[in-house]
C-alpha positions, 0 to 999 in steps of 0.5 A: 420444545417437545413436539416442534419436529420440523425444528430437527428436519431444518437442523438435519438439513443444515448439519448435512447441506453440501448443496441440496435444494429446498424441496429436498430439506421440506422431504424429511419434515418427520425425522426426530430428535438423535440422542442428546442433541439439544435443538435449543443448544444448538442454535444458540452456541453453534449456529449463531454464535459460528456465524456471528449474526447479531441479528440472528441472535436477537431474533432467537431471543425474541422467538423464545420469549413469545408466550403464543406458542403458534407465534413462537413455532412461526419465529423459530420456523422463520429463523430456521430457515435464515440459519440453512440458508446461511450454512447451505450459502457458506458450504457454496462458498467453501466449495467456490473457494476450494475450486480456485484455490487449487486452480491457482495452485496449479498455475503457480506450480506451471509458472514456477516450472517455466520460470526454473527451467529458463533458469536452469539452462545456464547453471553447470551441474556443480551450481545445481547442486551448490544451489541445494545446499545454499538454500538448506543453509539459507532455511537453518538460518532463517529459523534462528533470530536475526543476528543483532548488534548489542555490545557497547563496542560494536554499537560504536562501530556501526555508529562511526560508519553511519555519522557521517551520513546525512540520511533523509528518510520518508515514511508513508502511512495514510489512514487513522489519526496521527499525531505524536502526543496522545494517541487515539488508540482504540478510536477507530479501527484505522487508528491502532497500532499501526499508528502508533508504530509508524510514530515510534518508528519516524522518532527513533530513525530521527535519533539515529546516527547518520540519519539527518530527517525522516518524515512522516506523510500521513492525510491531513484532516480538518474534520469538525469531528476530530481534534485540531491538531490533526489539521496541522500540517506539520508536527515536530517530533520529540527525540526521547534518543538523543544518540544522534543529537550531533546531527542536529541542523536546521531542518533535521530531526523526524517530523509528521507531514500531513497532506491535504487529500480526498474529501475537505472537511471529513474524516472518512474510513480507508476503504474510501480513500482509494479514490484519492491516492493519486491526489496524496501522491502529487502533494506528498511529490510536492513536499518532498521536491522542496524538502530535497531542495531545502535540505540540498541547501544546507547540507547537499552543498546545493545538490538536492538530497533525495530521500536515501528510502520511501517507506510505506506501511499498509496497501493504501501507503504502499501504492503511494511509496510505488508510485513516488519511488517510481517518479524519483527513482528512489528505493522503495520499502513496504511493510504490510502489517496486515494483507489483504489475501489473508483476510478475504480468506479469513472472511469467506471462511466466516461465509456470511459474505461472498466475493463480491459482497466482501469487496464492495464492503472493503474495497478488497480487491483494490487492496489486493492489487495494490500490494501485489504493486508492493511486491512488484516495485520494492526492493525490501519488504519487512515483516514482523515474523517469518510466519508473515512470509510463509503463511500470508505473503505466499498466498499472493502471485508476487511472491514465492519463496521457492523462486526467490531462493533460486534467484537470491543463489543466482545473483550471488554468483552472478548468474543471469535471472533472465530479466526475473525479480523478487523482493528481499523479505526480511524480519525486522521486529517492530521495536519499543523504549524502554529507557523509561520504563522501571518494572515495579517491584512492590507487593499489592498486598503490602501496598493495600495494608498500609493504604490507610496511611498512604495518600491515594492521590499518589497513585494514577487516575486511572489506578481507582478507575479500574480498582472500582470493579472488584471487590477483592482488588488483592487478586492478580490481574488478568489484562487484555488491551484490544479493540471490541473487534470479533477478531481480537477474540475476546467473547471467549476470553470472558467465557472461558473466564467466566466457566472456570471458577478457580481461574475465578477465585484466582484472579480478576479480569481487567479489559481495556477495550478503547474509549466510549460514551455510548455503546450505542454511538459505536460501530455496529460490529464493536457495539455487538461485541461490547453488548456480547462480553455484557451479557456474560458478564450477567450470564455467568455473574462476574460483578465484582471481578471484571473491569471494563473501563469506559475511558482511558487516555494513551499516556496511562496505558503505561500506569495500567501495565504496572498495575497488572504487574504490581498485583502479580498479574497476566498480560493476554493477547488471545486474538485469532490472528495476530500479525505481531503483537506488539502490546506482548512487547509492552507488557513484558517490558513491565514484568508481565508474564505472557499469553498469547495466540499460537497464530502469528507474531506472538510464536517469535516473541516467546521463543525469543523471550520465554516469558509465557505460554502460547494457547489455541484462540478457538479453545476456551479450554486452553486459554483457561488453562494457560492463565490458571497455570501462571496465576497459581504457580508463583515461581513460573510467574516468577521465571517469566517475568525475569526472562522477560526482562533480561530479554527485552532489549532485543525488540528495543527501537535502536535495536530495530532501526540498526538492522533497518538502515542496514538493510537500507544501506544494501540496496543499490542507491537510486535517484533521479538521472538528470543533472542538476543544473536542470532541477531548478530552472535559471530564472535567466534563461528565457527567451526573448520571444515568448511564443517559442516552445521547446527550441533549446538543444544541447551539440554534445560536441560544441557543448552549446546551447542556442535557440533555432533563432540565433538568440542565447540561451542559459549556457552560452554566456562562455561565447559572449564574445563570439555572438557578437555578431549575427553572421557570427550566430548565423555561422554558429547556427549552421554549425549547430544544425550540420551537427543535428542532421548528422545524429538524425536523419531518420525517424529511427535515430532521434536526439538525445535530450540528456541534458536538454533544458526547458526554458519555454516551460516558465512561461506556460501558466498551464499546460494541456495533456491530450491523453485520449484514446479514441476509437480511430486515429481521425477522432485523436486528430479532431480533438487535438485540433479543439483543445489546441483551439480553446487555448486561444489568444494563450497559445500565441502568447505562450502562456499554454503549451500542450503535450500528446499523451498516448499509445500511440508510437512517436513515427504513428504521431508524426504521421497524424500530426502531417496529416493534419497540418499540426508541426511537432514545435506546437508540442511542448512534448510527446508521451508515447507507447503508453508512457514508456517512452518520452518525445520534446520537439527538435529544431528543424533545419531550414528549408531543404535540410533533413533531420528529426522532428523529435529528441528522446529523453534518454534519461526517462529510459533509464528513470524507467528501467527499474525490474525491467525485464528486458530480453527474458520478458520478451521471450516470455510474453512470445511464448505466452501469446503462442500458446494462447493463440494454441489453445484459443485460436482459429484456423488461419487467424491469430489471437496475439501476433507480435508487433514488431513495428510498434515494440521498442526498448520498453515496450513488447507491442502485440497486435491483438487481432481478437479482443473477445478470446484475449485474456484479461489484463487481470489474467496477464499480469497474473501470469508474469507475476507468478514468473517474477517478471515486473511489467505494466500490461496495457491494451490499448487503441480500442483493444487493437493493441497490447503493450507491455512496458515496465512496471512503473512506467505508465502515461500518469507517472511519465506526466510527474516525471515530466513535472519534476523534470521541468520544475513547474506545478501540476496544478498547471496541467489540465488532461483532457480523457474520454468516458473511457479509455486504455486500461491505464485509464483511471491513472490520469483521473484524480491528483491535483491536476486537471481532468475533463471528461470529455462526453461521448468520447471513447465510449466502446473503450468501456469494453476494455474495462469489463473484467478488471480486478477491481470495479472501476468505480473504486477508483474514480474520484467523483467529489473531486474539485479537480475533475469536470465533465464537458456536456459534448465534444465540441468547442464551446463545451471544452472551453465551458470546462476549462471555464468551471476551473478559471481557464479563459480561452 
């Protein structure tokens, strides 16, 4: 390459690039070559390999394979200019990056000043300073493992105190293949081991005692291209434990549930399933309503049982387990496995994509938000090592470990957190079964003299399918099981393999990475990796001394574990990032000694066991070294292994699922609020007239329950005797109604709908939900009027009723209905102040007597009131929106003034007088998040307003509410929106339920939506069959709908 000098001025421009521009690399087009650098060298190692562009690489290969010397300056001058462009956009990345890092530094730094110092004012000087000492102590404590229950005695113990426990456990992972036998490891990169983790995990908790059915909820998929029985909607565990197997009843035992979401007949990665949880959450809300029941029936004395804990694993699970936690008030876990911060880090780090590049790619964003919801709505969230916590859950505004350390001292000594909360994090390693497993003890070497007299069909399968590689099969085994995934490292492993010739002559190299047929079928990043390991395996001539097997089945992974154990081999884990590594467990579980990356999960493990050697992932040098280390000294492969062994079982399955349920036996137990006599509906109790809507009403004091007309209603068969009569029911009526007028004689104090019952509801074959948000409260009106008139025939008859959804308050609904001639009795109920506030109809007194129009559901307030933070968020938000009004605001006019007539319990109203200079909801939510207050952010009516209400709370889960409440289907409910809305617009699209998109309607509402955290089209689920769209906003075109799903007006 003599004489190509504009080869060493692009090289310059690269090395050197912080951001010139082309003309200024083109100035130096005569600068030479600077001692040994190598121009060839550098391309080939550096560049190409640092930014892992396959493209790039087969572009260079092809440039220096060109005889023309003209043609082959043109290539390398083309391909010169590809690589500056991509380290000059790198560089910009890096800088970009680095600028909002330390602008998120600074924010978290001035939230946790604020947030401490609301903290501080009440704690005496003796607390501030036991506070220091406590969380020294509480540091020392989580240096160490977590305290375990291993003696025999102690198991009893633990065991009588859970057995007579009935425990009904969910546990939520979405994507990837799930099935109990025969695991598709290594299929796809969603079907890892996160699968076969959840499994594990639902069939050990199922043998636990005290644990009476834990199910596992995953997609059903009934794709041509999958196997069959990932279409089964449902799938027994076997119980390998049968500690447990007094518990057996009928319905017990642990179970895969699949629920049938997102595109029919297609077997789609994860990132297009975010469209569809809403649909996910409706069925698995379905399943769990009727698995209460069942299991109510048989050992709940015919009380429902509610899942005890709803468990999610990964962001997609996650959203999910808040979204059903919030419809049942019932504690939720989460277990991230991997987190979505951590790897758009590790992704701009690469810097061949940006920002937005990374998020179109992976949905990034979406997933990000969805875990800072984890945070937001779990009691506890379980990780697999402490440097989870402290490395990758700390990046994310949720959570901060200084702040949950004051608040963890503040609750135990029972200290106001000023309405301020943060997740319990605790390490709960993932476990194995190990009653299975028997460590071979055998020689390789004294096997293979006596083979010729042993049959060979006695060994696995898959025992020949690996020995064929090698040619001298009597040397240790070096095995890596992973994915061709460049993040599993395992190019360097081969090349640090392949540049050691005594690590060489040592040992042989087995890599079993998934299943095959052609390289050519996979996926472009694993066919680059797999084409990558070929090609060295040529480079450095290691036929004969590499495995590389194309097939291989999950039950004999076991079989390849003992092999690698009975040749005196290692197990390496030599990955980048390793969230846990749970194959390390597996491997030591066998006699194998250990390498493993120094970054994550496998830190934990070797301290706990000491059966190995930690290396750096980015130095082949070291990984080289470690094996070479343990390959040749037999005593320290001796001593790992036996340490191994001795230590195992404390990562066994029982060890794991004890300081599980423990952790889940300290959290305060939650479910739905109501009584039970209104879960299930009486078939009995309806009234004669099917035109009545919500007419029931419960006196507290009489303990009655009468229709307005006199007629008898479920509850009142006591009074038999006394309704006779229709001057006795008359009598009882007036009662009634005195009672009413008194509790209510203004709009400020509504009745109580504590135990309110719904008879009406059984009749509705559906159920309209008005939940526009248009510009002006005239058009709210016009629509509700057309969708109440495409009802038809069906309204009078009963067979529809309709509900308002909005953010309106229940005094502004009053007022729109007068003025528009509507009366609350058309309403079956009233979802207000965007969802945390629910509304039924009251009875109206006869002519001339007053009282309230509306009964509140008191019981959704305190359904609602989970990490609430009441006072101390008010606060908070008044002297947010001051200082925004500081710094942004004109003279004269405010941005946010507090709205004092629109503020309820669970709403905290803003006039936002100013949309232009009020930050986004992105912004808000962020802020509150770093204070460790839990709120839903909404603008709303056109961005006029601002609510802040709790953090489960929205119109979309008000609506599951109302559907578990009323024990119907949501199937039944059809929700008619705009093109746009308020920013909890994209809630009410997708499910099971209806959606019509009405045209034309609230199209300025898009300006609400236009800096969101993730684009509104990740969210929008346009293949679904439950969402249409009208041509217009009219009569005919609503009815044309409602006519595509089978409603008839």
């Amino acid at each position: 390459m003599a004489g190509n000098d504009w080869i060493n001025s692009y090289l310059e421009a690269i090395l050197e690039s912080v951001g010139p521009g082309i003309d200024d690399a083109k100035s130096s087009l005569l600068l030479r070559e600077r001692g040994r650098f190598s121009p060839s060298r550098y391309f080939v190692e550096e560049v190409i390999t640092g930014f892992d562009e396959t493209d790039l690489h087969r572009s260079w290969v092809r440039a220096t394979s060109t005889r023309n010397s003209q043609e082959r300056n043109t290539r390398l001058e083309n391909l010169s200019w590809r690589i500056w462009n991509l380290a000059r956009k790198k560089k910009q990345l890096e800088n970009e990056e680095a600028q909002r890092n330390a602008k998120r530094h600074l924010e978290r730094e001035k939230g946790r000043r604020e947030a401490t110092a609301d903290m501080s004012e009440d704690l005496s000087e003796g607390e501030k300073g036991d506070t220091v000492s406590d969380l020294a102590v509480h540091s020392d404590s989580n240096k160490g493992r977590m305290r375990r229950i291993s003696s025999v005695d102690m198991m009893e113990n633990w065991a009588s105190q859970f057995k007579e426990k009935k425990l009904y456990i969910v546990l939520i992972s979405l994507h990837g293949l799930i099935r109990g036998e025969n695991m598709e490891l290594g299929r796809d990169s969603d079907t890892g081991g996160q699968v076969k983790y959840v499994v594990e995990l639902a069939r050990a908790l199922g043998a636990m005692p005290g644990v009476y059915r834990v199910d596992l909820l995953t997609r059903q998929v009934s794709a041509p291209d999958v196997d069959c029985s990932y279409g089964e909607p449902a799938e027994m565990l076997s119980l390998t434990n049968t500690e447990g197997a007094h518990e057996l009843g009928e319905s017990s035992g642990a179970y895969i549930v699949r629920i049938p979401f997102g595109p029919r007949n297609k077997y789609v990665p994860k990132e297009q399933l975010w469209p569809h949880i809403s649909e996910f959450v409706d069925g698995a809300l379905g399943h769990i309503l009727q698995m209460s029941k069942i299991l109510g029936e048989q050992i709940g004395g015919g009380q429902p049982v509610w899942p005890v804990a709803i468990h999610g694993h990964y962001a997609d699970a996650g959203d999910s387990a808040a979204l059903l936690s919030g419809a049942l008030n019932v504690p939720m876990l989460f277990t991230g496995h991997s987190l979505g911060r951590d790897k758009l880090e590790q992704l701009l780090k690469q810097g061949r994509l940006s920002r937005e590049e990374i998020d179109t790619t992976y949905k990034i964003m979406r997933r990000i938000e969805a875990e800072e919801l984890c945070l937001d709505a779990s009691e506890i969230i379980i990780t697999s090592t402490r440097q989870e916590i402290e490395e990758q859950w700390r990046l994310y505004d949720g959570f901060d470990p200084v702040i949950e350390r004051k608040l963890r001292v503040r609750m135990k000594r029972g200290v106001s957190c000023h309405g301020r909360f943060m997740p319990r994090m605790t390490v709960i390693p993932p476990g194995m079964e190990f009653h299975h497993i028997v460590p071979h003890d055998g020689d390789m070497d004294a096997e293979l003299e006596g083979h010729e007299d042993h049959n060979a069909t006695t060994d696995p399968p898959i025992w020949s399918e690996i020995m064929r590689f090698f040619t001298n099969r009597r040397k240790p085994m070096i095995l890596a099981l992973a994915r061709p995934d460049p993040k599993k490292n395992l190019t360097t492993l081969v090349k640090a393999f392949g540049e050691c010739r005594p690590l060489r002559d040592l040992a042989n190299l087995t890599l079993i990475m998934g299943n095959r047929d052609d390289i050519d079928e996979m996926s472009t990043t694993n066919a680059s990796v797999l084409i990558s390991i070929l090609k060295m395996i040529d480079k450095y001539d290691l036929y004969g001394q590499v495995a590389y097997p194309k097939h291989h089945k999950q039950s004999e992974v076991p079989d390849i574990y003992r092999l690698a154990a009975k040749t005196k081999g290692v197990f390496i884990n030599p990955a980048f990032i390793e969230p846990f590594g749970l194959t390390l467990i597996e491997a030591a579980a066998y006699g194998l000694p250990i390498v493993a990356t120094k970054n994550g999960g496998p830190v934990d493990i070797i301290k706990t066991l000491d059966n190995g050697l930690l290396i750096d992932p980015h130095d082949q040098q070291s990984i080289a070294h470690a094996l070479l280390k343990l390959v040749a000294d037999k005593q320290l492969w001796a001593k790992c292994r036996q340490n191994g062994l001795k230590n195992i079982h404390l990562f066994s399955w029982t060890e794991h699922c004890k300081t599980y349920l423990s952790r889940i036996a300290s959290c305060k137990p939650r479910q739905p609020n109501w009584r039970r006599s209104e879960f299930a509906l009486d078939s009995e109790s309806e009234s004669d007239s099917p035109g009545d809507s919500l007419r029931d009403i419960q006196d507290i004091s009489l303990n009655l329950k009468l229709s307005l007309d006199g007629e008898k209603t479920e509850g009142s068969n006591a009074l038999d005797d006394t309704l006779d009569s229709e001057e006795n029911a008359n009598d009882l009526k007036s009662r009634v109604e005195n009672a009413v007028s008194k509790l209510s004689k203004s709009m400020e104090k509504v009745q109580d709908a504590g135990n309110l019952q719904f008879p009406a509801i059984k009749r509705r074959k559906y159920i309209f939900v008005i939940a526009v948000d248009c510009d002006a409260v005239s058009g709210l009106l016009e629509i509700i009027k057309l969708v109440v008139q495409s009802a038809g025939d069906h309204r009078s008859a009963g067979s529809i009723g309709f509900v308002i959804s909005t953010a309106l308050t229940i005094s502004e609904i009053n007022s729109l209905l007068e003025s528009g001639g509507l009366s609350p009795k058309d309403f079956d109920a009233f979802i207000c102040n965007s969802g945390s506030e629910i509304y039924y109809p009251s009875t109206s007194s006869e002519d001339g007597v007053a009282g309230s129009p509306f009964v509140q559901d008191s019981d959704y307030s305190s359904h609602i009131e989970y990490r609430w933070g009441g006072e101390g968020l008010r606060n908070t938000l008044v002297r947010w929106a001051a200082s925004i009004n500081e710094k942004k605001g004109q003279e004269g006019r405010l941005i946010f003034s507090p709205d004092e007539s629109a503020s309820t319990t669970h709403c905290c109203a803003f006039k936002v007088n100013d949309l232009s200079l009020a930050p986004p909801v992105k912004e808000i939510r962020k802020l509150m998040r770093i204070q460790a207050l839990r709120c839903h952010v909404i603008y709303c009516q056109n961005g006029t307003r601002l609510n802040v209400i709790p953090v489960l709370a929205s119109r979309s889960q008000a609506l599951r509410y109302l559907y578990v409440r009323w024990h119907t289907e949501l199937s039944k409910f059809g929700v008619f929106v705009g093109e746009y809305g308020d920013t909890d617009y994209e809630g009410l699209l997708g499910g099971v339920h209806k959606t019509v998109i009405l045209k034309g309607v609230c199209i300025d509402a898009g300006k609400l939506h236009a800096n969101r955290s993730y684009p509104l089209e990740h969210v929008m689920p346009f293949d679904s069959p439950n969402m249409v769209q009208a041509d217009g906003c009219n009569l005919e075109d609503i009815k044309a709908s409602l006519g595509k799903f089978g409603i008839k007006g």
